[in-house]
N, C-alpha and C positions, 0 to 999 in steps of 0.2 A: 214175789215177782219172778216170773219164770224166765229162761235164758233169752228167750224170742225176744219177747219186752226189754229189756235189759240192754239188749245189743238196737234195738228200733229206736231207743232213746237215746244211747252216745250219738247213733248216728244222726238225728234228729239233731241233737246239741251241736255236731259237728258239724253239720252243714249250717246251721243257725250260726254258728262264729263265722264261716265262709261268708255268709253271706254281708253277716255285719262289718267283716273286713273290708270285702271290696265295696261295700258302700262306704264305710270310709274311705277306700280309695277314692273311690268317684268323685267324694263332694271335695277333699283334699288338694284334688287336681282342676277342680273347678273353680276352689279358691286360689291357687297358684295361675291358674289360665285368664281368670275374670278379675281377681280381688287384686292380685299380687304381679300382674301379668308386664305393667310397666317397667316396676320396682327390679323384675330378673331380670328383662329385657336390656334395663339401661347398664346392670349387671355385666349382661355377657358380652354387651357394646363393647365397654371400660376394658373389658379384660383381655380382648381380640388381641391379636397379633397378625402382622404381613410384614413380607419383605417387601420394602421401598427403595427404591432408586437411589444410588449416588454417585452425583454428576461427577463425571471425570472434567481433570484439569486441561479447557483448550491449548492446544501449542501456538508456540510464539512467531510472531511474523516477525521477521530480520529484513535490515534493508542490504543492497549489495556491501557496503562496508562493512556491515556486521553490528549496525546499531540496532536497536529492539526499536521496534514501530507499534508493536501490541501485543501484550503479555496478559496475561491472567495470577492476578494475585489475589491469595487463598484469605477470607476474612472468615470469622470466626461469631458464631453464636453460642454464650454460655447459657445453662440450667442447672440447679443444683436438685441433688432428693435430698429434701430435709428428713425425708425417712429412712434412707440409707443404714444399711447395716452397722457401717461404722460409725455412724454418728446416733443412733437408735437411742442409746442411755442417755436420759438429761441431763446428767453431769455433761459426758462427752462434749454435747452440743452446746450446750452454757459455757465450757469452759475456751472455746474453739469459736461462736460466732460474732462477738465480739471486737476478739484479734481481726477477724475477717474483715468485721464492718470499719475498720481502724485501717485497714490496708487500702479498700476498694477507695473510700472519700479521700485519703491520701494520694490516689492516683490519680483519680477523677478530677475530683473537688466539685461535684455534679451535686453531689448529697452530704449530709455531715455524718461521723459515725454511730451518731444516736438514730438518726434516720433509719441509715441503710439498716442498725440492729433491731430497731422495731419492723422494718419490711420482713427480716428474715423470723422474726420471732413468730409473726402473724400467721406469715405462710407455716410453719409449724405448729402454731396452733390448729390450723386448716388442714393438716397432713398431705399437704401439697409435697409432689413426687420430681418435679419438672417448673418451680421458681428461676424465675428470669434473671441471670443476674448482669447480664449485657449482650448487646448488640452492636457488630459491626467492630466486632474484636481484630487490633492486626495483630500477626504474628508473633512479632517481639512483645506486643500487650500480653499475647499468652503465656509465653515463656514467663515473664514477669508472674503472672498470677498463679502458674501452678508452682509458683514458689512459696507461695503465700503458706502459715505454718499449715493449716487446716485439709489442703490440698497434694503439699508435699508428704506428709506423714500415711507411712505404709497404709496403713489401718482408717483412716479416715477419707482419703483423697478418692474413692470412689462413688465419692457423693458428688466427683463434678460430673457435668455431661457436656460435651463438644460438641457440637456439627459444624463442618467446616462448609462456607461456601465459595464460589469462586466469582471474582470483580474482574470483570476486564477492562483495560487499562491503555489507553496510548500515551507512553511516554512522551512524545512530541506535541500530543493533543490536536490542532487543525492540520497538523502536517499530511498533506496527501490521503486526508481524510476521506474522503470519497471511494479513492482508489483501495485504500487498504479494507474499506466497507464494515458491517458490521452482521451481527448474527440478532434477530427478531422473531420468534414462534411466531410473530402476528401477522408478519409481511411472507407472502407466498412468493415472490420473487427474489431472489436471491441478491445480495449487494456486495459487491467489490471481493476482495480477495477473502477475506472472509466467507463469504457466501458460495462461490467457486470452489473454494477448496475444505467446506465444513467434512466432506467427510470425511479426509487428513486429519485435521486443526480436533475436531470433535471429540476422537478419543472414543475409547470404552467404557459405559457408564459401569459402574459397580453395585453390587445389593447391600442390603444391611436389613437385618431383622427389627422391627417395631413393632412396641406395643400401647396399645391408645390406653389412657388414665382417665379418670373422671375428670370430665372437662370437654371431652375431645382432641386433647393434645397427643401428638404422639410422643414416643421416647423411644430412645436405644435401647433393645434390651442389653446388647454388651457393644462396648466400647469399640472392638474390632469389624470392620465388615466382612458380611460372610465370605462373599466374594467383593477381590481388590477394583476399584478401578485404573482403567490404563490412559493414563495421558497422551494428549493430544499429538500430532507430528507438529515439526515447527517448519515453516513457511521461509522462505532466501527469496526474497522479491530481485527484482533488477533496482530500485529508488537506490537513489544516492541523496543522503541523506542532505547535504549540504549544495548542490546543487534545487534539490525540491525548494529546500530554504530560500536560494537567490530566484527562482522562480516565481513564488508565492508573492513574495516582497515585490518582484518586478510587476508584475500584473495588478497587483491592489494597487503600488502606486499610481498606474497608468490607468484603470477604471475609475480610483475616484476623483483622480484629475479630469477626466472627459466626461463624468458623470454617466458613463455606460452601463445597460442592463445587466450585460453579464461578459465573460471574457472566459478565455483556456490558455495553455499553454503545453504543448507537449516538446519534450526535450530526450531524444532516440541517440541510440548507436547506431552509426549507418551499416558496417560490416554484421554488426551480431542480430539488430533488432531490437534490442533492450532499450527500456523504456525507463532510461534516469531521472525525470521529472515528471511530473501529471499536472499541472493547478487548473482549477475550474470555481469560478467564482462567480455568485448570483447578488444583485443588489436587493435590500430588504426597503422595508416599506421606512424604515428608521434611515434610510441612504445608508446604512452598512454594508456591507458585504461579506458572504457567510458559504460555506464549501458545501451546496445542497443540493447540485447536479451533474454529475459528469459529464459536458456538453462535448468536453474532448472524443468519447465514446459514442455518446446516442443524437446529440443533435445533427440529424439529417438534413442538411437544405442547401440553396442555391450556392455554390462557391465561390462566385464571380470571376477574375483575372485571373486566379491563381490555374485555374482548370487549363488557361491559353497551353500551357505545358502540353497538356496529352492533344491539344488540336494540330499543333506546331509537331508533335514529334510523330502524329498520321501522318501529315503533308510529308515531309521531310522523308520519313522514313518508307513510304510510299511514294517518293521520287517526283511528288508532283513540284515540288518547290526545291530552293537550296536557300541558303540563309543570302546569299546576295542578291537572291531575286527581288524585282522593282513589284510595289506595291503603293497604289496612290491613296490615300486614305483620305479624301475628297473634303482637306480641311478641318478633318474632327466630325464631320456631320453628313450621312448618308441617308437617303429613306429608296428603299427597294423596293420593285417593281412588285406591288400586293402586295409588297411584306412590311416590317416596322421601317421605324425610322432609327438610326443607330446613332451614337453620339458619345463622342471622346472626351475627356477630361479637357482635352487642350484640344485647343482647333486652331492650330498651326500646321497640323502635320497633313502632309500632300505628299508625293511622289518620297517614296524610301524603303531603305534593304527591309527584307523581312526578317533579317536581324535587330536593325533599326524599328522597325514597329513591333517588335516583342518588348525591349527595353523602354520605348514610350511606351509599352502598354494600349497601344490601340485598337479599342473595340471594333471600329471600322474596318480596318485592314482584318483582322482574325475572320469578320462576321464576311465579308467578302470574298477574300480568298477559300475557307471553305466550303461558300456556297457556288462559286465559280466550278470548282473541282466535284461536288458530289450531291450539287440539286437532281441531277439525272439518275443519279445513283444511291440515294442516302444510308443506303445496307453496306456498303461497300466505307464509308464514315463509321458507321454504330457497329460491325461487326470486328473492326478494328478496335474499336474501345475496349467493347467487350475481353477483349485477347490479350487486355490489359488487368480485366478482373472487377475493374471500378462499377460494376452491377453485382457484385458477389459482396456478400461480407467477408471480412478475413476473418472470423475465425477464434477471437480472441479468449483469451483464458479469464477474463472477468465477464459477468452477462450486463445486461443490456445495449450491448451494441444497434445502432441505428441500422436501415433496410435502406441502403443506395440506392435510387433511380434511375438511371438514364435511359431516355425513350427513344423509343423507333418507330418506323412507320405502318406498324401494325396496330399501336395503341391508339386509343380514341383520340386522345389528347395530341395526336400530332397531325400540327398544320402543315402543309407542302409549303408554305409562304414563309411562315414565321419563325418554328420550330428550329430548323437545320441553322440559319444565322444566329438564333439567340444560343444555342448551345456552345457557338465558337468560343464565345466568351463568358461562359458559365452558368448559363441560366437555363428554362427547363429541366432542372436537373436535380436530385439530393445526394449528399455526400457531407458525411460526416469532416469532420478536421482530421482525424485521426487516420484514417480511408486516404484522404490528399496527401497528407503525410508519407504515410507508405509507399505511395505514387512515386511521390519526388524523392525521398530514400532509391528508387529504380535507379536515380541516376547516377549519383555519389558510386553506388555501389554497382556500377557499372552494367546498367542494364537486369539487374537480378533484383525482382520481386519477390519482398519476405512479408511475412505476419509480423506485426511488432510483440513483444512476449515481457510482460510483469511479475512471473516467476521463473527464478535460475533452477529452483532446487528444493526438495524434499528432501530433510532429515529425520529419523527418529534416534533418540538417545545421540546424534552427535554424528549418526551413520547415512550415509544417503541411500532413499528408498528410491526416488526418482529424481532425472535431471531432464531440464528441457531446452532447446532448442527452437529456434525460430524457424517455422515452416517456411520453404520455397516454396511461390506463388508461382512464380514461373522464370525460370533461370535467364531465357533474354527478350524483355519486352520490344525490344528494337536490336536493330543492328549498333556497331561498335562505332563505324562511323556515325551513326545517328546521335549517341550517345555524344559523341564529339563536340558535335556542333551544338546541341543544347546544352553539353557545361559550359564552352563558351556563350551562349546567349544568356543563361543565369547570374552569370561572372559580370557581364556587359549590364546589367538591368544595374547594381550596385556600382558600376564602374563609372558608367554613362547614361543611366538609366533613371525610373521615377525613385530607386533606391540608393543615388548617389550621395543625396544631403543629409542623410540621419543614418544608412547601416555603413558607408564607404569608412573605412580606417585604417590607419599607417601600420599596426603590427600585425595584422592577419588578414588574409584576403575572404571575402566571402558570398558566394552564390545564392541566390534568388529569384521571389516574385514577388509585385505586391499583388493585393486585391480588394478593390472597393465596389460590394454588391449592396444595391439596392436590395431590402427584405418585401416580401408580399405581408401585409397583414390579412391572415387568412386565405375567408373565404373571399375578402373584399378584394384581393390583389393589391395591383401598386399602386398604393389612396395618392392625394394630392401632398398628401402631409408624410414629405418623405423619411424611411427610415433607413441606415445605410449596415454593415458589417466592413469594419475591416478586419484585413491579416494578411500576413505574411509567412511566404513557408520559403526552407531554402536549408543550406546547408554552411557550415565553415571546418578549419581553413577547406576555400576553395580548392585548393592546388594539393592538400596531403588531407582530403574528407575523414573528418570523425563523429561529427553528431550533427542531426540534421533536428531541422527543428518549425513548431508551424505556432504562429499566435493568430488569436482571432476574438475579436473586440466588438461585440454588440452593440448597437444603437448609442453610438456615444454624442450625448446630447450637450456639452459644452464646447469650445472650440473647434478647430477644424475636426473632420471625417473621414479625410483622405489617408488611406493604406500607411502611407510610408512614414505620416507624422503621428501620428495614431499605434500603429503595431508595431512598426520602425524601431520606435525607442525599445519596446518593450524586447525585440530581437536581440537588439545591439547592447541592452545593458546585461543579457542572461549570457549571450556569447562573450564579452569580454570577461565577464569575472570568473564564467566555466573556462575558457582558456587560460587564464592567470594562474588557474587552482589545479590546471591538468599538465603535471608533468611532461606525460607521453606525447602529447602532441607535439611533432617537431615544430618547432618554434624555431625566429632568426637566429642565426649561431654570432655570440659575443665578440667584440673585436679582445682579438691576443693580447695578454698581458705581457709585458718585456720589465725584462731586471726584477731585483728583488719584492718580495712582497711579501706582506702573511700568509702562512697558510691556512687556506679554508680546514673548517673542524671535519674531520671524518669519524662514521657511526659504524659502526659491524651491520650490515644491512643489503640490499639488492646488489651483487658486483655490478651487473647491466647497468644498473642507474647511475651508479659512481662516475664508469667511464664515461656515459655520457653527461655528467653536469662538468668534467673534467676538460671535456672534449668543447662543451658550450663555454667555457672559460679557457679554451687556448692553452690548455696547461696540458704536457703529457704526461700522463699518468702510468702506475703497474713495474717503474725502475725508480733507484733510488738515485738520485743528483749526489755527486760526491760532495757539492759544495753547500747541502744542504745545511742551513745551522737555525737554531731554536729564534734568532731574530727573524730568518726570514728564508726565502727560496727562492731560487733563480729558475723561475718557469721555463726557461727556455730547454732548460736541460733534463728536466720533470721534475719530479718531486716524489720524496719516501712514501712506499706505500707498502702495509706485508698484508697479505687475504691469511685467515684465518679458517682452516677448512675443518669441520669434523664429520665423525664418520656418522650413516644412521644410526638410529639407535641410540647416541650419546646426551648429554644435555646441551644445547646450545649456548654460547658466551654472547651475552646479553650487554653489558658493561658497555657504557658510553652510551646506548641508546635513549630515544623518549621511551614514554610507557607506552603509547599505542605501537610500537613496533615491537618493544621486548612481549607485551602481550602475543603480539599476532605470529612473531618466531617462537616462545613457547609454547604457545595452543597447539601450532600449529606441531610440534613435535608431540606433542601428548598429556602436556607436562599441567597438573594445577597450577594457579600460580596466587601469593600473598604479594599485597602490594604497601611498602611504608615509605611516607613520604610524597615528595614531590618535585617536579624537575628529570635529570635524568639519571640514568640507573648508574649508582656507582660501585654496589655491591650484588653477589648471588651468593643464594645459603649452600647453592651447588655448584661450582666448578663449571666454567663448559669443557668437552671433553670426558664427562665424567657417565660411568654407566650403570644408571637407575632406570629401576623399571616405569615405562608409560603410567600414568596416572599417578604418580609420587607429587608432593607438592614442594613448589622451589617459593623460598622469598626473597623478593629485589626490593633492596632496599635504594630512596631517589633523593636527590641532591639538587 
């Protein structure tokens, strides 16, 4: 065979393997693409990995005291890998899941330990990576369980797997439900303080690496996330927690005595705006009553009597009247020339001050004297209002707030006949309760129109990020003398007025309105089959104003319907028991104690408040009485007293006090604090006077 041949035939042979190769390839990959195509597929499913989401913890809503209204508590899902490294050799795991299953039905008692050891056997049999071994773990449950031998021990315990999720919680559960709102992916509008402030409260979500197993289940790949997540801010509402509480109570009792649709309650600071109370309550088809509307915020509609305010304080303040101008009020029953017929509660009333027909509350005299004054003029009426804002919404830090009405004679809807008298006395018109509120807050607060505001304050970790304040609407909606003469007229309505028999009381003076509106149903208007709204808004004490307050009572279908018996109670039992529980409001000062007596206990606490409960008991206080002795003390001459001062920086002496005050003087200095016991503080593990650093923990021990 010659060399030519020789070399024509490897290479002949050499391309013959080429060729058989890649046709092996070919058909290889045809079987892998066609035969085997599932089988890899579901393969490289199983085996994927992504980073996923991990929800940060929301921040807590706090009421103005400092009590928690909504917190987020961390609950826990377990998994175990029955394949885990550490537990890999069948001794390991035989010797280990047993004990296991001996712990969980001990804790449980859901399953017995022969159960739970055949669940776990099973899924090892199965090579299951991600077995379930509960849901809805709390925190303390965890700790317990990675105590358990299996999970505690170095070498084995990486066979649990954790995902922590978070539950949100209101501790008071109905309390101011509405207003504190909640968080929904479903609901595109936002609800209550929640909703308003999610992107505070929300937090930084954090990643964690996963990787999906046969099944479709995910898992951690490690235990840590790659990146942390950052916890939410927490929320300092203005709610007073115990206030909300006499609120809630007042209102339910009063709805489901009248058997009324629905009812509110707002309960404000006059000078700050803050918003101490919310309740808003809707009756169910079961006659219960259940917190499923804010009616306080978004119910827009007729106000009736209570509006006489802003028409009295036009007149007034635009010179056309003065409170002792004569007004005949033609018996209670008027019908105007083209226009309605108007008609008073009481039809006795004729010729009197127009002080006197605020306090009666008479439709007639309001619907008359402003149409007297500004039928020729009606712009010169509605632009006045306007200058009040009551066409504006204020603005509020929760959303849905209602869209205020009051017309003028540019809109369709206004009659020259009709319109201008119906408005005197609150009709043609919408305004929310909360809107009227703020109105009559103008006057307490002396002519100066605020936003009312449901958050004080934004913390993070304990620091404030943001603080708010109540927006000026307009610093003076009237003059000072105007101002004058409507606190006296509001003072007179409860004095002498249709608020005399239900809000008038001997320890605290207090100003007002009533108001009893007829409602339109619909489109129908005002059917034959009438339905009415009461409420009442006003302020106490009249004479030294601190919270002003408005109720308002839907369609209440038992007993009477009239303003003052109806909303009346519900005024007068939230103000007596808010001023019983509020120190600062000056209240009548005690008559003097003379010759000896005990002496009241004193606490290491506010000096201000000392002298003045000192001062309200006629005892003088801040020297020591030479004649002082442990039976008793002769007030005339004062009584021992030493202040106790330390410098910043120190720990505060706590001793003697309750626990929610030595809480709130050690927080307030820095300090952790352990609490044992109960009653008041008779020991600390630190000294006051003493100097440790901020964040050290102090224990007081209570008696």
């Amino acid at each position: 065979m010659g060399i030519r041949t020789n070399i024509l035939l490897r290479v002949y042979i050499a391309f013959g393997l080429i060729l058989l190769f890649a046709f092996a390839v070919v058909v290889q990959l045809c079987r892998v693409q066609f035969v085997q195509g599932k089988k890899w597929k579901d393969m490289a499913a199983s085996l994927s990995a992504q980073y996923q989401t991990v929800e940060a913890a929301r921040g807590n809503i706090f009421s103005a005291d400092g009590s928690l209204l909504a917190t987020s508590v961390p609950e826990y899902e377990l998994h175990m890998d029955m394949m885990a490294g550490g537990i890999a050799e069948d001794s390991v795991f035989n010797d280990n899941i047993d004990q296991l299953a001996m712990n969980l039905s001990k804790m449980y008692g859901d399953r017995s330990a022969r159960e739970y050891s055949r669940i776990f056997r099973d899924a090892r049999k199965e090579g299951s990576r991600y077995q379930l071994l509960r849901r809805r773990v709390s925190y303390q449950e965890l700790k317990k369980i990675k105590e358990f031998p299996i999970f505690k021990k170095r070498k084995t315990k990486n066979c649990l797997i954790v995902l922590q999720q978070n539950k949100r919680i209101r501790p008071f559960h109905s309390l101011a439900a509405r207003t504190i709102g909640y968080k929904n992916e479903n609901v595109k509008n936002a609800v209550g303080l929640e909703g308003a402030y999610s992107s505070y409260i929300n937090g930084e979500n954090g990643r964690r690496l996963m990787q999906r197993i046969p099944g479709g289940t995910w898992m951690p790949v490690d235990d840590d996330e790659e990146i942390a997540a950052k916890d939410g801010a927490d929320i300092i509402s203005t709610i007073n927690v115990n206030f909300q509480d006499v609120a809630q109570e007042a209102l339910m009792k009063q709805l489901t005595k009248s058997e009324a649709d629905h009812g509110c309650v707002v309960l404000m600071e006059v000078a700050t705006g803050e918003v101490r109370a919310i309740a808003n309550f809707t009756r169910t088809k079961e006659g219960d009553y259940e917190e499923r509307m804010n009616y306080a915020i978004s119910n827009a509609i007729d106000p009736g009597s209570t509006f006489k305010l802003a028409s009295y304080m036009t007149l007034l303040d635009q010179h056309k009247i003065d409170t002792s101008s004569i007004v005949n009020a033609e018996g209670g029953k008027y019908k105007f020339p083209k226009g309605p017929t108007i008609t008073d509660t009481e039809h006795d009333n004729y010729e009197m001050s127009v002080k006197r027909a605020f306090e009666e509350s008479s439709n007639v005299a309001a619907a008359k004297l402003v149409t007297r004054y500004y039928h020729d003029n009606p712009w010169e009426y509605i632009n006045k209002l306007y200058s009040y804002h009551l066409n504006e919404r204020l603005g509020l830090q929760i959303p849905g707030e209602g869209k205020p009405v009051i017309k003028n004679p540019s809109n369709r809807s206004w009659n020259k006949n009709y319109t201008l008298p119906e408005m005197a006395y609150g009709y043609e018109m919408n305004l929310t309760p909360l809107q009227m509120l703020a109105f009559y807050n103008s006057v307490p607060n002396n002519g100066k129109l605020i936003a009312p505001i449901f958050v004080r304050e934004i913390r993070r970790l304990g620091n404030p990020i943001e603080q708010f304040q109540a927006r000026v609407i307009n610093e003076h909606v009237c003059s000072d003398v105007t101002v004058g003469k409507l606190k006296g007229m509001l003072e007179g309505v409860v004095l002498n007025g249709t608020g005399k028999n239900v809000i008038k009381n001997k320890l605290y003076s207090v100003a007002g309105k009533t108001g009893t509106a007829q409602i339109a149903d619909g489109r129908k208007g005002y059917t034959a089959h009438k339905t009415y709204q009461a409420s009442f808004c006003g302020y106490f004490p009249a004479d030294h104003p601190k919270y002003s307050m408005i109720v308002v009572i839907n369609n209440p279908t038992k007993g009477n319907y009239l303003a003052a018996l109806v909303a009346g109670p519900v005024f007068r039992e939230i103000a007596d028991r808010v001023y019983a529980n509020d120190m600062e409001i000056n209240q009548s000062p005690a008559t003097n104690l003379v010759g000896n007596t005990s002496m009241p206990k004193v606490k290491q606490g506010n000096l201000k408040a000392l002298k003045k409960v000192y001062t309200k008991l006629g005892v003088k206080p801040l020297y020591a009485s030479a004649n002082a002795n442990t039976g008793g003390v002769d007030t005339s001459n004062g009584i021992p007293f030493e202040e106790v001062r330390y410098k910043n920086g120190t720990v505060p002496g706590v001793t003697g006090m309750g626990l929610s005050d030595a809480l709130y003087v050690l927080g307030n200095a820095g300090y952790k604090v352990t609490v044992r016991g109960s009653g008041v503080v008779t020991t600390q593990s630190v000294t006051g006077g003493s100097l440790i650093p901020k964040g050290s923990r102090i224990t007081i021990e209570l008696q």
